[in-house]
Backbone as JSON, one array per atom type, in Angstrom:
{
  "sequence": "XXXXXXXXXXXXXXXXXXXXXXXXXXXXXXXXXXXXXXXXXXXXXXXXXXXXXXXXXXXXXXXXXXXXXXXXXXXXXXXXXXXXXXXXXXXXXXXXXXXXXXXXXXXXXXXXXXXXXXXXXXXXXXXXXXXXXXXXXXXXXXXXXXXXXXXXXXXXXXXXXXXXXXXXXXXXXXXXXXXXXXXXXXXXXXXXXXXXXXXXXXXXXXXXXXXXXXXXXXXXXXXXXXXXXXXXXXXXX",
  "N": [[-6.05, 6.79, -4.11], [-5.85, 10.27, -3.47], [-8.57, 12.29, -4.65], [-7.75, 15.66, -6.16], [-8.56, 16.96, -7.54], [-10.72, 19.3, -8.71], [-13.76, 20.87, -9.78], [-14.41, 23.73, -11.72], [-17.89, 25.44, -11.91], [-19.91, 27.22, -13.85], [-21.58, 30.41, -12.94], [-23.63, 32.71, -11.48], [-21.47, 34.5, -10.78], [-19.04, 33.93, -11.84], [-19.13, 34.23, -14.62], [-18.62, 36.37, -16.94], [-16.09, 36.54, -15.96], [-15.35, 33.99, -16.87], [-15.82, 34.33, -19.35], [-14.7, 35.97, -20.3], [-11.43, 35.51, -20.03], [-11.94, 33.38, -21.7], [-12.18, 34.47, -24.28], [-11.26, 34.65, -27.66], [-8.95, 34.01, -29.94], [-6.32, 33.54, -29.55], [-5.77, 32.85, -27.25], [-7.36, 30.72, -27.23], [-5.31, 29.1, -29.0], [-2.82, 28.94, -27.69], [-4.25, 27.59, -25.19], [-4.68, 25.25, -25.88], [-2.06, 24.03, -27.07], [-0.82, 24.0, -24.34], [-2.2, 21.72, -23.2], [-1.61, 19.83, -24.62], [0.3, 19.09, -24.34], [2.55, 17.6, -21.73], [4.03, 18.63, -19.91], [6.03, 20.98, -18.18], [5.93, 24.33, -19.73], [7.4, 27.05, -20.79], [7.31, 30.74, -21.16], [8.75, 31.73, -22.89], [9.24, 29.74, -24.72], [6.57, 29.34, -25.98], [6.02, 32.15, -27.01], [7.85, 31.86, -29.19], [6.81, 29.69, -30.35], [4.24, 30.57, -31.34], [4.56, 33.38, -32.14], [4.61, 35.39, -30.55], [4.95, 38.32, -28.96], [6.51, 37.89, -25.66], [5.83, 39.67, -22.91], [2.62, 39.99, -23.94], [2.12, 37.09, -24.67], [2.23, 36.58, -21.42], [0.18, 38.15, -20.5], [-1.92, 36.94, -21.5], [-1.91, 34.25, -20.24], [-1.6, 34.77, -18.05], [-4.75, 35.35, -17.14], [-6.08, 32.95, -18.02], [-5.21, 31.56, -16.15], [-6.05, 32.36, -13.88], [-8.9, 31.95, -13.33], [-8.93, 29.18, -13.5], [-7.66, 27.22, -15.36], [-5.07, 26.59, -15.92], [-1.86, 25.78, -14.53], [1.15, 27.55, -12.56], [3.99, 27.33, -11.81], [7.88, 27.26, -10.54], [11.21, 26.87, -11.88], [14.22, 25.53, -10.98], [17.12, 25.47, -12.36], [20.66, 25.29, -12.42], [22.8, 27.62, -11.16], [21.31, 29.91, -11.83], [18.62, 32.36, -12.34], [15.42, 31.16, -10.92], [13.05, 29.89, -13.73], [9.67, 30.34, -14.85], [7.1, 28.25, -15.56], [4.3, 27.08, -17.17], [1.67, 24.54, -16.41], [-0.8, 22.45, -17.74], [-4.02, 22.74, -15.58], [-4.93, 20.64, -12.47], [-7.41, 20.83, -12.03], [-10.4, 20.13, -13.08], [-13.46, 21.91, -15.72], [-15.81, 23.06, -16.39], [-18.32, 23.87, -18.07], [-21.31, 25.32, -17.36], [-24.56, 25.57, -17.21], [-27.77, 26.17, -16.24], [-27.0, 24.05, -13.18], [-25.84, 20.98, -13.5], [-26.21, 17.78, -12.37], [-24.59, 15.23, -13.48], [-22.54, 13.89, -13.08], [-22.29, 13.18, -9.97], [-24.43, 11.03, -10.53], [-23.33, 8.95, -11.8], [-21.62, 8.46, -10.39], [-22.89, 7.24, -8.26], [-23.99, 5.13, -9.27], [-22.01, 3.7, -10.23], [-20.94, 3.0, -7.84], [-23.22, 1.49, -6.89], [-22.65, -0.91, -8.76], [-20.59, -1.94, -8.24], [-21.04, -2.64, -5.33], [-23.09, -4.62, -6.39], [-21.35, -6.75, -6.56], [-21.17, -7.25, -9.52], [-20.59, -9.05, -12.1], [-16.76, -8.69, -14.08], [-17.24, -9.92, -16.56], [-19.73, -8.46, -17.3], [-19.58, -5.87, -18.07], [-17.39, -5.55, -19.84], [-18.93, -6.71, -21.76], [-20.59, -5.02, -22.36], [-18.77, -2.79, -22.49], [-17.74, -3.12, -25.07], [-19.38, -4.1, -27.18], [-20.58, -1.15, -27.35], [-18.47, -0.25, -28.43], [-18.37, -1.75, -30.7], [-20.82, -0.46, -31.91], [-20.1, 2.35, -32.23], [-18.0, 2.22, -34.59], [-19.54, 0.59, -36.01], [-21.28, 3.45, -36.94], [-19.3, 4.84, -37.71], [-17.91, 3.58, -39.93], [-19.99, 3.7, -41.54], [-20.97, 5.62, -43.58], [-18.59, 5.1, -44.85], [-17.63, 3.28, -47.49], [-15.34, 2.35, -48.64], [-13.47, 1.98, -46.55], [-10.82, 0.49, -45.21], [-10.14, -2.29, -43.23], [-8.0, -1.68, -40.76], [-5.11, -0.8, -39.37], [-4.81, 1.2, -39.54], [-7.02, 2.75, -40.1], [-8.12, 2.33, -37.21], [-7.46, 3.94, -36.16], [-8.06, 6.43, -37.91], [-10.5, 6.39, -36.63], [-10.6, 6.26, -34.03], [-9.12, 9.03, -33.48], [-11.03, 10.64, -34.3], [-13.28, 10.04, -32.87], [-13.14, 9.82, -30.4], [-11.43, 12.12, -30.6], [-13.63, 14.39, -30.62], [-15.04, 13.73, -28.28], [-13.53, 14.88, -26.35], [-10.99, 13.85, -25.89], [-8.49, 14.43, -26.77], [-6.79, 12.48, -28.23], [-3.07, 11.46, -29.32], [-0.66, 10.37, -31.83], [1.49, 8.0, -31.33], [2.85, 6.17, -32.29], [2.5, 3.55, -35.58], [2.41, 0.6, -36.74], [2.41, -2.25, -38.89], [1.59, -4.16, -37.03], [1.28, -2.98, -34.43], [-0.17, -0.12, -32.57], [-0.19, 2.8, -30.76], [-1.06, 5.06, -28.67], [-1.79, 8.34, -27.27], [-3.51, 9.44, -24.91], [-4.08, 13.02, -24.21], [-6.08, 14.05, -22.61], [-8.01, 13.09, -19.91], [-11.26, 12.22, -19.61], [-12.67, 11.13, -18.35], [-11.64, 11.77, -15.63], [-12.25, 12.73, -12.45], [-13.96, 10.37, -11.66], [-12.38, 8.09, -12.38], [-10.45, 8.36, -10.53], [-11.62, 7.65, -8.19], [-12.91, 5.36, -9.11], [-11.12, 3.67, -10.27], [-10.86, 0.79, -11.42], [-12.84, 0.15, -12.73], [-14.19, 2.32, -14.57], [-11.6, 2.45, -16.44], [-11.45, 0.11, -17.67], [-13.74, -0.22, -18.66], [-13.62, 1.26, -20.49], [-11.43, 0.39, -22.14], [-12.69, -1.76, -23.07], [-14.51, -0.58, -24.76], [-13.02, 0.58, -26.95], [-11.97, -2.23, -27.77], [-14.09, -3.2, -28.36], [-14.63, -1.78, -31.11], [-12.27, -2.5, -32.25], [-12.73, -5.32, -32.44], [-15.17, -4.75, -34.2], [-13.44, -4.41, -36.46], [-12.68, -6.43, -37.82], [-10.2, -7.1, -36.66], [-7.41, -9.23, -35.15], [-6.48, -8.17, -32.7], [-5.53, -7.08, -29.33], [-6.2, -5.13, -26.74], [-4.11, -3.05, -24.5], [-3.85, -0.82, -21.76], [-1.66, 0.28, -19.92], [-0.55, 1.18, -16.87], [1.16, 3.34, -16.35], [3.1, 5.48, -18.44], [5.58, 5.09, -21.53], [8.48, 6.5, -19.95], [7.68, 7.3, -17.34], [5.53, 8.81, -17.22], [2.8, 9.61, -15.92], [-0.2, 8.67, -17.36], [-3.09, 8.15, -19.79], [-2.65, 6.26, -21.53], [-2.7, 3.99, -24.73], [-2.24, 0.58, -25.61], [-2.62, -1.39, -28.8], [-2.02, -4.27, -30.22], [-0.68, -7.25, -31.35]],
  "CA": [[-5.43, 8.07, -4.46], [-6.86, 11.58, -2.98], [-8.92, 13.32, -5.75], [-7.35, 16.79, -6.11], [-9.22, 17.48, -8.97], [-12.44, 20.08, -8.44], [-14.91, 21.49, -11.15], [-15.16, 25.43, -11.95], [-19.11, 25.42, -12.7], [-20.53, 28.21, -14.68], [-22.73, 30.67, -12.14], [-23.48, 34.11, -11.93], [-20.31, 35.49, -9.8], [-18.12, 34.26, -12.63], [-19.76, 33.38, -15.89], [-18.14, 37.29, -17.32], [-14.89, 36.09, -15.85], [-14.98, 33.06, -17.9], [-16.41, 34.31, -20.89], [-13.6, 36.99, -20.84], [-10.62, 34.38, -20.09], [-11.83, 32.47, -23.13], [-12.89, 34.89, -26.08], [-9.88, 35.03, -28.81], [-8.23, 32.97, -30.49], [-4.83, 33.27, -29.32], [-5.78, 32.22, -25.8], [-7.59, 29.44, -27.05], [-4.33, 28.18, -28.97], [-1.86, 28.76, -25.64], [-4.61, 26.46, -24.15], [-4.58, 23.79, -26.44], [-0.7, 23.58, -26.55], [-0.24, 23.49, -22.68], [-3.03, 20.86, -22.7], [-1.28, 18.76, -25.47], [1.94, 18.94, -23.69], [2.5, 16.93, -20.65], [5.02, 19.41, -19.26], [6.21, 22.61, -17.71], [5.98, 25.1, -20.73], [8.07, 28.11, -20.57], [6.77, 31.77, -21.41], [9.46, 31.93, -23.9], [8.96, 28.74, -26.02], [5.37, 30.26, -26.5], [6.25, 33.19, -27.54], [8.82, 31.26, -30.15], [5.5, 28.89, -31.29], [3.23, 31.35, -31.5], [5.26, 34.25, -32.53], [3.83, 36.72, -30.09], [5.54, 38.85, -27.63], [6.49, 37.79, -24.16], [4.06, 40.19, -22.54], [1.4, 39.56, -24.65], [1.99, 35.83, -23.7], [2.33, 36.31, -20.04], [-0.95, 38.33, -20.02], [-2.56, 35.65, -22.01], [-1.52, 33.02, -18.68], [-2.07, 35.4, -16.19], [-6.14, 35.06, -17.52], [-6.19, 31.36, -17.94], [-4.45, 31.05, -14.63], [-6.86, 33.47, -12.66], [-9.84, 30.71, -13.63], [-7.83, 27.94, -12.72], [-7.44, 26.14, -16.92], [-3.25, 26.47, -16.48], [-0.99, 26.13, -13.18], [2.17, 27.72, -12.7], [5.38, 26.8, -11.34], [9.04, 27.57, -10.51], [11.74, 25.77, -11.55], [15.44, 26.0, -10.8], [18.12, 25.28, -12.96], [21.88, 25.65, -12.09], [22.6, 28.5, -10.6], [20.57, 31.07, -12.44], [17.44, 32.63, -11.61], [14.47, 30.23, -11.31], [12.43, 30.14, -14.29], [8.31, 30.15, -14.61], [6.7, 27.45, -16.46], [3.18, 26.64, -16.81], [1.02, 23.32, -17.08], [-2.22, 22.37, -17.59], [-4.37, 22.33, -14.74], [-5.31, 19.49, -12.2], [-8.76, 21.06, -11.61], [-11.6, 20.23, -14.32], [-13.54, 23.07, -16.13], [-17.33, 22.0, -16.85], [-19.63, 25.14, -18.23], [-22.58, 24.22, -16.98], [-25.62, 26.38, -16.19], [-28.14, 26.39, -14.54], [-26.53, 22.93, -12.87], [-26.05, 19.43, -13.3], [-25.0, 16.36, -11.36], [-24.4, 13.94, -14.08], [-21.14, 13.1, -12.25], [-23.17, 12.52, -9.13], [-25.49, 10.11, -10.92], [-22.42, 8.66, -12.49], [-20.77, 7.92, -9.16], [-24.23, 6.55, -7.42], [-24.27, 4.27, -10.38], [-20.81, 2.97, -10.05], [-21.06, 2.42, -6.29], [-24.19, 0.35, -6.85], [-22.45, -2.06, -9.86], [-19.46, -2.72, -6.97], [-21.99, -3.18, -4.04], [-24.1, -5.66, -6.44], [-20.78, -7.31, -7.37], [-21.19, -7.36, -10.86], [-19.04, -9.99, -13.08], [-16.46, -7.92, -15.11], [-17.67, -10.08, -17.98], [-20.58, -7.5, -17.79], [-18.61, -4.65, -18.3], [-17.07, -6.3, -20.94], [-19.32, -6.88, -22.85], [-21.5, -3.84, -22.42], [-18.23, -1.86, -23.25], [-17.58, -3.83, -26.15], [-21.09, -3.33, -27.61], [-21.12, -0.21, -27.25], [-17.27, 0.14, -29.43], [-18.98, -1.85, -31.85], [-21.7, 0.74, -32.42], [-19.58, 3.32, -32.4], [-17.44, 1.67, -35.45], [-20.37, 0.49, -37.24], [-21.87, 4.44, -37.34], [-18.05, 5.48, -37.73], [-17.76, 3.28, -41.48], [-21.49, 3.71, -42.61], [-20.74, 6.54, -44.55], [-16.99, 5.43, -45.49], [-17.68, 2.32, -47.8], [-14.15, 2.47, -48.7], [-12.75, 2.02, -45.5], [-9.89, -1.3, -45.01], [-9.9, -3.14, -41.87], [-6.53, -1.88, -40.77], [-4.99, 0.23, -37.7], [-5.39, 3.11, -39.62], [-8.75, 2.92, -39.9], [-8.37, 2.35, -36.98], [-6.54, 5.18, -35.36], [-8.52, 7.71, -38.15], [-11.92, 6.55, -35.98], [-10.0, 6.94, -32.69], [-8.8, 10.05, -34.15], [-12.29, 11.52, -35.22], [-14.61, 9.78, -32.33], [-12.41, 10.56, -29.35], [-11.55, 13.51, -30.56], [-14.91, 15.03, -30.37], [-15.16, 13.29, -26.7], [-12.3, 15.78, -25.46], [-9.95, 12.77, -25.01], [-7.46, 14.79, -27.32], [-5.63, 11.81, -28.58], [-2.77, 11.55, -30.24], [-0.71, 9.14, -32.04], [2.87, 8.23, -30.88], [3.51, 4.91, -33.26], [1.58, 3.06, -35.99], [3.4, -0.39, -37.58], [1.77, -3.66, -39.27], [1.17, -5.15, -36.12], [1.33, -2.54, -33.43], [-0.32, 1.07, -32.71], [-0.07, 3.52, -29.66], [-1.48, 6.28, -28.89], [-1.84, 9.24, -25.41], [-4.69, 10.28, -24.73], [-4.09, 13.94, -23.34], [-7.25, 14.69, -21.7], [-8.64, 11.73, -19.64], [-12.59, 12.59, -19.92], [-13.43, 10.35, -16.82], [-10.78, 11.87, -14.37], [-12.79, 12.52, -11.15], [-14.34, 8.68, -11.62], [-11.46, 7.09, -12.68], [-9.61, 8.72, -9.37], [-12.14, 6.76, -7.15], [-13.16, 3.72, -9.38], [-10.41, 3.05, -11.96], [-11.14, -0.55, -11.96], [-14.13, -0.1, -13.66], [-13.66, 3.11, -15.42], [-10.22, 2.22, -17.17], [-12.15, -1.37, -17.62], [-15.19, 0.28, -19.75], [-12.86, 2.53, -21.55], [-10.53, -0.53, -23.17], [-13.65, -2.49, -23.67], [-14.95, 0.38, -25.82], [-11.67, 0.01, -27.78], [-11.66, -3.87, -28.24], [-15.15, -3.65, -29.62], [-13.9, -0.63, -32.27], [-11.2, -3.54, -32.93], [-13.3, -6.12, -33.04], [-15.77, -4.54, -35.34], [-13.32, -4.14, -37.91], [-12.4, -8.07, -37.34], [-8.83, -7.37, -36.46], [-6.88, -10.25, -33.9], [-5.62, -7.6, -31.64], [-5.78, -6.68, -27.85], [-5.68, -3.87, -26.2], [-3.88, -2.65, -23.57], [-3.81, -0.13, -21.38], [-0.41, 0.5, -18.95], [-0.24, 2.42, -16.06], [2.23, 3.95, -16.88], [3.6, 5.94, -19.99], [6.63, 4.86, -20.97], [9.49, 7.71, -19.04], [7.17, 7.63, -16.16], [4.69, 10.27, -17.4], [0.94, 8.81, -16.05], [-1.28, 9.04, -18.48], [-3.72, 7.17, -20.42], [-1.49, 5.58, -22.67], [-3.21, 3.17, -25.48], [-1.48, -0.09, -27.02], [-3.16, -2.44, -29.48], [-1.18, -4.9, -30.79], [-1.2, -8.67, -31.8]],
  "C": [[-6.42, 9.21, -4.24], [-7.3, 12.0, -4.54], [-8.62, 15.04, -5.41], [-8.28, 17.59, -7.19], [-10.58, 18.59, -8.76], [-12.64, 20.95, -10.05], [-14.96, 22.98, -11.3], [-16.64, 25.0, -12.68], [-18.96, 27.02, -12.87], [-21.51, 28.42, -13.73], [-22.8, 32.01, -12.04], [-22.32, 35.18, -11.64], [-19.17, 35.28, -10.86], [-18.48, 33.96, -14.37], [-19.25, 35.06, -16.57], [-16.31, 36.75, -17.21], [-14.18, 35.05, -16.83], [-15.06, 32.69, -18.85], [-15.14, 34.96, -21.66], [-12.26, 36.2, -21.3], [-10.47, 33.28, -21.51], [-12.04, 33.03, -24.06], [-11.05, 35.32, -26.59], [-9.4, 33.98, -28.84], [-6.62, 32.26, -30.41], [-4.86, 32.74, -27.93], [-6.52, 30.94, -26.15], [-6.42, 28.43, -27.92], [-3.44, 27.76, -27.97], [-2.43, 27.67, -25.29], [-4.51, 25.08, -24.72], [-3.05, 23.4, -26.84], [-0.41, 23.53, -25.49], [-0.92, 22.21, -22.73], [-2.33, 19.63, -23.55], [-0.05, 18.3, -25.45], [1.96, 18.95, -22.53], [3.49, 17.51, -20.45], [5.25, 20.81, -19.14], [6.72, 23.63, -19.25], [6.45, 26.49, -20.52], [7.07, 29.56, -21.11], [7.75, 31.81, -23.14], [9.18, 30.78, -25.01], [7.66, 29.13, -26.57], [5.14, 31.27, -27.36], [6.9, 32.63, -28.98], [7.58, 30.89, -31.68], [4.76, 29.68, -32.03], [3.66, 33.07, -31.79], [4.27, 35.58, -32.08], [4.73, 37.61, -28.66], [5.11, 38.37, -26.2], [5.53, 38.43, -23.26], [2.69, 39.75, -22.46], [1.14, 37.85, -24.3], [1.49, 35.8, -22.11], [0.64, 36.95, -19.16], [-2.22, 37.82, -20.48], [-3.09, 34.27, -20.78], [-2.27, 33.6, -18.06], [-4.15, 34.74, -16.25], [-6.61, 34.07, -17.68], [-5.58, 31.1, -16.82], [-5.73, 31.45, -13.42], [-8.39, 32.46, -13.02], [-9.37, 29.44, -13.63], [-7.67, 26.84, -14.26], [-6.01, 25.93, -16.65], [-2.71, 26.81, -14.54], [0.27, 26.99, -13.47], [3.16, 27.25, -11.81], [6.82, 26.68, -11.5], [10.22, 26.16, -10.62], [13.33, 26.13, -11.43], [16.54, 25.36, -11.68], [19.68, 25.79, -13.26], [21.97, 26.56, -11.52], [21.92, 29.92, -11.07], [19.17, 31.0, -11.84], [16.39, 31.42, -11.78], [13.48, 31.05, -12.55], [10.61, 29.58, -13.96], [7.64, 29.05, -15.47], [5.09, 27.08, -16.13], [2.92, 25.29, -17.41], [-0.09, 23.13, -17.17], [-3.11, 22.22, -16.14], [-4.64, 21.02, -14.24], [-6.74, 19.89, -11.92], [-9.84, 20.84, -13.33], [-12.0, 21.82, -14.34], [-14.76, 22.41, -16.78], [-18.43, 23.72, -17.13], [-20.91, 24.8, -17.96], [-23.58, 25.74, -15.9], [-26.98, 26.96, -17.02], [-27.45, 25.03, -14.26], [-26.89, 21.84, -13.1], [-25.33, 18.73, -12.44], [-25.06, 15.27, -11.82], [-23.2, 12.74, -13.19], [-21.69, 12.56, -11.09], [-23.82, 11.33, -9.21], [-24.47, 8.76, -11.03], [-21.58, 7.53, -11.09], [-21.71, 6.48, -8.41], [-24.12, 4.95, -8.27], [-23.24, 2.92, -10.41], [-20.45, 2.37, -9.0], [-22.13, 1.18, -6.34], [-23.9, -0.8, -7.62], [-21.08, -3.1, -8.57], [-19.98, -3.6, -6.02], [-22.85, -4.27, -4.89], [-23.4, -6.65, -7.0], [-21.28, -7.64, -8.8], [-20.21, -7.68, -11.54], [-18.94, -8.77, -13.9], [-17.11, -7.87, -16.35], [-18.96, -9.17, -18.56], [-20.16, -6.25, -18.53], [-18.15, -4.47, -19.52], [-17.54, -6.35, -22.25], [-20.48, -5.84, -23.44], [-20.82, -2.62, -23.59], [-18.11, -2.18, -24.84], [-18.96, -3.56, -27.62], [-21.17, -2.08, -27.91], [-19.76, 0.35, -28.93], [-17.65, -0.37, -30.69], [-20.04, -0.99, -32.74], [-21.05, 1.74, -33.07], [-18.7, 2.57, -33.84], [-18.56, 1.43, -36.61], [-20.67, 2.22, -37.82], [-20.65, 4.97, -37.77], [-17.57, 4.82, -39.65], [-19.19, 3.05, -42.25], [-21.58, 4.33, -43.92], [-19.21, 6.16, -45.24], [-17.23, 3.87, -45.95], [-16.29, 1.49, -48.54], [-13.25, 2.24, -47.55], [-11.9, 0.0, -45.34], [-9.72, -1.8, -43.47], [-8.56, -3.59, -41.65], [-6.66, -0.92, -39.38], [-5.13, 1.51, -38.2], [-6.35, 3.54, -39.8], [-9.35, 2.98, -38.39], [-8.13, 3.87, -35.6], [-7.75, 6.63, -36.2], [-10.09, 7.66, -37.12], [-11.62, 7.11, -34.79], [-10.2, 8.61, -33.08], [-10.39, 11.37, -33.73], [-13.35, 11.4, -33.53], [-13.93, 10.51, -30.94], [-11.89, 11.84, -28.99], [-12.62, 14.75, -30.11], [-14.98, 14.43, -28.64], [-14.48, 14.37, -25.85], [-11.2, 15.32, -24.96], [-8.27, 13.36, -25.71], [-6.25, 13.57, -27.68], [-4.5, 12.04, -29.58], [-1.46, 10.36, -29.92], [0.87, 9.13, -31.76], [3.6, 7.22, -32.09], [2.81, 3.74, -34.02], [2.36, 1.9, -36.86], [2.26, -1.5, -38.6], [1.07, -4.25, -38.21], [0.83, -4.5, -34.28], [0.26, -0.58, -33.43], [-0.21, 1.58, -31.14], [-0.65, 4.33, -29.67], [-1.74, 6.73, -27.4], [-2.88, 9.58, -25.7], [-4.18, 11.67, -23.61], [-4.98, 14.22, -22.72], [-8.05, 13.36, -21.09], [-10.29, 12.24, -19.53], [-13.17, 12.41, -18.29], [-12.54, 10.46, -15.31], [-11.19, 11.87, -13.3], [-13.38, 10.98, -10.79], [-13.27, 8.08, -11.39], [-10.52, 7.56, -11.17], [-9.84, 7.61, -8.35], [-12.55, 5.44, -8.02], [-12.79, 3.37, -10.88], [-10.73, 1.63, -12.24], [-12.45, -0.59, -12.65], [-14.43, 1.01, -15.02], [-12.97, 3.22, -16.78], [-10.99, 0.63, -17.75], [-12.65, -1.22, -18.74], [-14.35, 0.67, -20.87], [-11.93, 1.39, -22.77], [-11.91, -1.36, -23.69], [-14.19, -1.93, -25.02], [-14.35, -0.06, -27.22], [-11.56, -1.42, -28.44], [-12.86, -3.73, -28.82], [-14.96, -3.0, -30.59], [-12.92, -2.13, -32.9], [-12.25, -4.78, -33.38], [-14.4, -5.77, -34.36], [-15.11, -4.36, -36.59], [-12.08, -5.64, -38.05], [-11.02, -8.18, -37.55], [-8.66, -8.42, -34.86], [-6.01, -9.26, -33.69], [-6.22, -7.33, -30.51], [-5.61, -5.51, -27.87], [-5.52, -3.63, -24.72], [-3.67, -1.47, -22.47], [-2.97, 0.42, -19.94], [-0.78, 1.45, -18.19], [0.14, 3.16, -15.97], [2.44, 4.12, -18.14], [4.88, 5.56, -20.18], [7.54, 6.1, -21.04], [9.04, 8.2, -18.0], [6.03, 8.49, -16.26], [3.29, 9.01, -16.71], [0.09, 9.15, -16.65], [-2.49, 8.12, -19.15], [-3.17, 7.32, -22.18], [-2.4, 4.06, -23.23], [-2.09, 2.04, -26.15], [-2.58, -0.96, -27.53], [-2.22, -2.7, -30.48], [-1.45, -6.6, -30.88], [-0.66, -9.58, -31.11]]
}
């Protein structure tokens, strides 16, 4: 699959542009409801949410559009005029300056584990390891905590959150949990080397599970279910 995806870095020709685009608080809610909604968002439902004049919305967009955070796009419905809807961008957004090329490193890194075939079971157990860490430092402080899905969803919740993976939770039972991740973290990777990527990322997850010595899997579908693509979470038994 082509990567469409490109980076706005932080540099001197726009680092005003993108300071401006982001200061206030009402442009940084807009952004975090387009971003937390996998679909074409009207000017008007905005306005509704956020109880702010149309205008005032539209010149909210225009400024998150003109730095590439939000697309737009026409859509037609019956015979009336086409309406405007925006969505989150497909381009990343990395502040970054003076420069890095973690992603670079990142790539080099990932090319060389392919080229030195490397058993999954590495992967595996690296990711795994690593979800266990994260779990242990995640109930150090919470000595109260029950070795359940909602413990295990509030770590998700809390650890992923801070990552930028914006999860959130669709369905939590006895035996089952779900959850979307809106923001995939590792999108330009995962474009060119989901098998290892998407690999690491559930491993993470199964050691989080295993550290809190639940018998569940986890899975991770290609698919959302109604077709949406996403990184869609199950763990279940």
């Amino acid at each position: 699959m082509k990567n469409t995806k490109k980076v706005i870095r932080m540099d001197k020709t726009n680092i005003v542009k993108i300071c401006d685009a982001l200061s206030g608080e009402s442009r940084a809610n807009l952004l975090d409801y387009i971003y937390r909604n996998n679909r074409g968002i009207s000017i008007d439902e905005l306005s509704k949410v956020f109880k702010l004049h149309p205008n005032v919305i539209r010149a909210h967009l225009d400024k998150l559009q003109e730095i590439g955070l939000i697309e737009s796009y026409k859509e037609i419905v019956g015979r009336g005029r086409p309406r405007k809807l925006y969505k989150k961008s497909k381009k990343g957004f990395l502040i970054q300056y003076p420069k890095r090329q973690y992603e670079l490193l990142s790539s080099l890194l990932i090319e060389i584990i392919k080229n030195s075939n490397v058993d999954k079971e590495i992967i595996v157990k690296v990711g795994e390891e690593f979800g266990r860490k994260l779990m242990r430092k995640y109930l150090l402080d919470r000595s109260e905590s029950e070795a359940s899905l909602n413990t295990l969803w509030e770590a998700v919740s809390e650890i992923f959150g801070d990552w930028g993976l914006m999860p959130e939770l669709i369905k939590i039972k006895n035996d089952l949990i779900e959850w979307d991740a809106k923001n995939c973290i590792y999108y330009e990777l995962a474009m060119k080397h989901a098998d290892i990527t998407c690999h690491l990322h559930r491993s993470i997850i199964q050691g989080m599970v295993k550290e809190l010595k639940l018998n569940y899997s986890v899975k991770i579908p290609k698919k959302f279910p109604g077709g949406y693509e996403g990184c869609y979470v199950m763990v279940e038994k």
